[in-house]
Backbone as CSV, one residue per row, in Angstrom:
resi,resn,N_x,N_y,N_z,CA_x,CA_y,CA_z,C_x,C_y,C_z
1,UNK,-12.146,3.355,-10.808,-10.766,2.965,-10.627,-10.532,2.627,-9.150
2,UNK,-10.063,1.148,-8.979,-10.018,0.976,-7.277,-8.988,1.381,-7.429
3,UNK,-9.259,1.410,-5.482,-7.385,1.367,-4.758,-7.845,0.036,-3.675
4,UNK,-6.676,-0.478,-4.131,-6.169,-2.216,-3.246,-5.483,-1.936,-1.851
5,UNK,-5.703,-3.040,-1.199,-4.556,-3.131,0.126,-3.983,-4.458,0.403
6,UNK,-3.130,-4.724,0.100,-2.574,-6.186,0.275,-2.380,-6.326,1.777
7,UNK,-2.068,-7.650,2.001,-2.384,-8.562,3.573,-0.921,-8.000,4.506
8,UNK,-1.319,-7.238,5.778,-0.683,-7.317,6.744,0.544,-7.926,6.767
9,UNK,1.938,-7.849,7.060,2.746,-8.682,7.473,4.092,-8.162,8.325
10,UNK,4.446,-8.431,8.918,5.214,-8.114,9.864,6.513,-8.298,9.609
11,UNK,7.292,-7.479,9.286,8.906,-7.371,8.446,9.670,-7.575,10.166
12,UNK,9.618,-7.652,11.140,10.616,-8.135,11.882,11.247,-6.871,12.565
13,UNK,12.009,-7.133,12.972,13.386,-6.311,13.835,14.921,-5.934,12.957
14,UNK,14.891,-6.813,11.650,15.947,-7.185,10.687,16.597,-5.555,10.069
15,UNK,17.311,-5.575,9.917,18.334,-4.346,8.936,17.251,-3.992,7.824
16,UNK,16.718,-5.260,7.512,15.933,-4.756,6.306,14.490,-4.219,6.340
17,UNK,14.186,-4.422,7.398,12.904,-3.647,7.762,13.041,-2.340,8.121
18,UNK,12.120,-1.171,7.100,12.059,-0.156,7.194,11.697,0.517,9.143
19,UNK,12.609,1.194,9.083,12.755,1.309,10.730,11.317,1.712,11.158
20,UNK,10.692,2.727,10.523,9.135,2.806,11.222,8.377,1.504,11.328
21,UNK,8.615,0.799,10.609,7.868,-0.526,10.376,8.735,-1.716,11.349
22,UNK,9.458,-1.767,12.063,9.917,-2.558,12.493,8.928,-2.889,13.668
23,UNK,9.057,-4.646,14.061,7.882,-5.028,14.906,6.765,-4.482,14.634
24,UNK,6.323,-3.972,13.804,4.962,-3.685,13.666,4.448,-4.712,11.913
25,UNK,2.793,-4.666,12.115,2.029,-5.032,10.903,2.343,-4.086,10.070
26,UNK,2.692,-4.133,8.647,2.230,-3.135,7.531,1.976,-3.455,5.999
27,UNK,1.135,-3.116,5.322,0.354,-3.244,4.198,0.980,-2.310,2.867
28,UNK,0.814,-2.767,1.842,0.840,-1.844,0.516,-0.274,-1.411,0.384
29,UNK,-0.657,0.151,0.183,-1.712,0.640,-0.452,-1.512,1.178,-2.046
30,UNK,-2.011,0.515,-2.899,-1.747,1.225,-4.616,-3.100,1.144,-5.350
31,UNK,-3.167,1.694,-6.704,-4.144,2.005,-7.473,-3.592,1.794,-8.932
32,UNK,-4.806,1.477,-9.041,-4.830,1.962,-11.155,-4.357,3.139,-11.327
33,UNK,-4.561,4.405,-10.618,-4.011,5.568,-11.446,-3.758,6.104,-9.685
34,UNK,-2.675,7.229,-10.677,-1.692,7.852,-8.965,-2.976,8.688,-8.516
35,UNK,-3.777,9.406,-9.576,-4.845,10.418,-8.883,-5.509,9.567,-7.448
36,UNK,-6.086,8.497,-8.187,-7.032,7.758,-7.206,-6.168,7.551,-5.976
37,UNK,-4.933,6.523,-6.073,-4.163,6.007,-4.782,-4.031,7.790,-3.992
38,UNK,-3.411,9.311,-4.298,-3.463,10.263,-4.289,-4.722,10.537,-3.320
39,UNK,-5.713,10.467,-3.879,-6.848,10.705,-3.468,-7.451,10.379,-1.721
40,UNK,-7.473,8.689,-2.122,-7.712,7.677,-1.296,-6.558,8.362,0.184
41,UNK,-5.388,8.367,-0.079,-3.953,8.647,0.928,-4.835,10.015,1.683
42,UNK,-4.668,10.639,0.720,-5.753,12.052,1.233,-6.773,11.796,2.456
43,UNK,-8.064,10.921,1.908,-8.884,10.719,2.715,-8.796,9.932,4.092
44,UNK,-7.614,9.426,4.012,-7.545,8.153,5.269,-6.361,8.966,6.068
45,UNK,-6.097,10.397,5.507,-5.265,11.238,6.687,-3.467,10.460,6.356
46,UNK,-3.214,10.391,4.967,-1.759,10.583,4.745,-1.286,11.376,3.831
47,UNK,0.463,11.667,4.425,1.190,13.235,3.704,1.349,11.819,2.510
48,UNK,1.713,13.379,1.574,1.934,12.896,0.376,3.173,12.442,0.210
49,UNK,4.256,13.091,1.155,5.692,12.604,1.323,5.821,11.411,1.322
50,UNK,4.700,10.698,2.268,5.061,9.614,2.705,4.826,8.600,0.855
51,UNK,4.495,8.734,-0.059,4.326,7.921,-0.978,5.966,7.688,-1.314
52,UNK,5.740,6.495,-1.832,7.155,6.103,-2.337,6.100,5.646,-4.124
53,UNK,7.294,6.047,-4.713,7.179,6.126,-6.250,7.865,5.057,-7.246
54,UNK,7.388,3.815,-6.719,8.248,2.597,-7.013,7.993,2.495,-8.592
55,UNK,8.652,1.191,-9.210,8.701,2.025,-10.653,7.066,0.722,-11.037
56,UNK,7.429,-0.120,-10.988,6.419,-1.113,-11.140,5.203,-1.248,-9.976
57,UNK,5.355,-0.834,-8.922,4.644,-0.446,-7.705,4.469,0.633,-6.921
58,UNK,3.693,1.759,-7.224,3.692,3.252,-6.925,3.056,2.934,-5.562
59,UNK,3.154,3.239,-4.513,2.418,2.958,-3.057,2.973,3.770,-1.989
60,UNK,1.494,3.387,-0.948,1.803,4.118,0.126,2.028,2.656,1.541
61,UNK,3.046,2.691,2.216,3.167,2.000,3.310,1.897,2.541,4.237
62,UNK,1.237,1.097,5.025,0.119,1.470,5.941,-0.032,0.727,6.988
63,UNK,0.144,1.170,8.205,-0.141,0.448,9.661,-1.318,-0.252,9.616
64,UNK,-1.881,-0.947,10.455,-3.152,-1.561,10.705,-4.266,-0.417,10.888
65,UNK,-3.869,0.557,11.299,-5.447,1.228,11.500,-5.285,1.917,10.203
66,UNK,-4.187,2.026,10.051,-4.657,3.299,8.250,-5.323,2.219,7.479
67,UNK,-4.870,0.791,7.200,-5.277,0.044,6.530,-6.646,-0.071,6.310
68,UNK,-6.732,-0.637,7.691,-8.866,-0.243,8.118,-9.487,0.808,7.776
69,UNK,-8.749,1.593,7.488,-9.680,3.290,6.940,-9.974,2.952,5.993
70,UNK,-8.488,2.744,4.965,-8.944,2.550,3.638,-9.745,1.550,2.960
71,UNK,-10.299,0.545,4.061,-11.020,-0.630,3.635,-12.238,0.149,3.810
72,UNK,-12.541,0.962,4.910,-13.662,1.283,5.379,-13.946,3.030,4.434
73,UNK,-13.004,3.039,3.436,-13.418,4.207,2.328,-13.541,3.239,0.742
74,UNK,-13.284,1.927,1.110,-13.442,1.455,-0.228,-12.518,0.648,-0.975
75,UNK,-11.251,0.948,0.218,-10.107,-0.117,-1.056,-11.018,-1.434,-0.995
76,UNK,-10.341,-2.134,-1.745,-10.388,-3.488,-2.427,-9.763,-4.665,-1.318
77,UNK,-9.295,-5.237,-0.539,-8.889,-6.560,-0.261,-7.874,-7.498,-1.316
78,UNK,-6.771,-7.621,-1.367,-5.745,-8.130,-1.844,-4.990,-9.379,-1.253
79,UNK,-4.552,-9.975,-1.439,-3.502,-11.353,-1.031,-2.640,-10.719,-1.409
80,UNK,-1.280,-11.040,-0.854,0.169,-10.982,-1.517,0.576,-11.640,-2.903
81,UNK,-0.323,-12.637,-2.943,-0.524,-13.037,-4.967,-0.987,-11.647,-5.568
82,UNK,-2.086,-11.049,-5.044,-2.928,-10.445,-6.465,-2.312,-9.105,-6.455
83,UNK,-1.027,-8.608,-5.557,-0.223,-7.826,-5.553,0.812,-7.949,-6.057
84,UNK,1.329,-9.036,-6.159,2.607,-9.640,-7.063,1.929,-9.098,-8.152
85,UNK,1.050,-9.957,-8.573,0.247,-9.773,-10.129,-0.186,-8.832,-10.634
86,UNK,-0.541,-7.963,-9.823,-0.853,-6.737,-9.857,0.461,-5.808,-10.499
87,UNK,1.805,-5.497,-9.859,3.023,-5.496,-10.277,3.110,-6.176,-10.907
88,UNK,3.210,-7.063,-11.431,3.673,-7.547,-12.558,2.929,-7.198,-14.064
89,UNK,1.500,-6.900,-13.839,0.780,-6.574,-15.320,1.172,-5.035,-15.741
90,UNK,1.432,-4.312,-14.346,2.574,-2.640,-14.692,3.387,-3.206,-15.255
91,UNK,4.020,-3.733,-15.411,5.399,-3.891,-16.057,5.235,-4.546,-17.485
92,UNK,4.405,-5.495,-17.505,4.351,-5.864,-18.471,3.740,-4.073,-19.875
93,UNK,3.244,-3.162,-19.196,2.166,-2.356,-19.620,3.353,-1.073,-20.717
């Protein structure tokens, strides 16, 4: 069961950017099953608080270096397509 990381992007300075994330890069980290994404968060040194429990997208927000951990424990490589799609086949499920 992987865990994915979709592509870097930079939400801005805007109201709508989550304030830790403002001016900075940040990534979705998710999985096929919560154990694994769970797991993975574990190994790359994140609280569990920090997961947000989206209903179609269960994930953890990730800076550039957490990102690199989790590439360098095994996630997968994602586009912002195969994350859409990705969410979208949960929902369909």
């Amino acid at each position: 069961m992987p865990v994915y990381v979709d592509e870097l992007i930079n939400y801005g300075a805007g109201e709508k950017a989550p304030r830790c994330f403002r001016n900075t890069e940040s990534c979705h980290m998710y999985a096929d099953t919560l154990d694994e994404l769970h797991a993975m968060a574990i190994r790359i040194g994140m609280k569990k608080s920090w997961f947000q429990n989206h209903r179609f997208l269960p994930h953890y927000d990730l800076v550039k270096s957490k990102r690199a951990l989790a590439v360098s424990a095994g996630a997968i490589e994602h586009s912002r397509r195969e994350m859409i799609n990705f969410s979208r086949t949960r929902r369909q499920s």
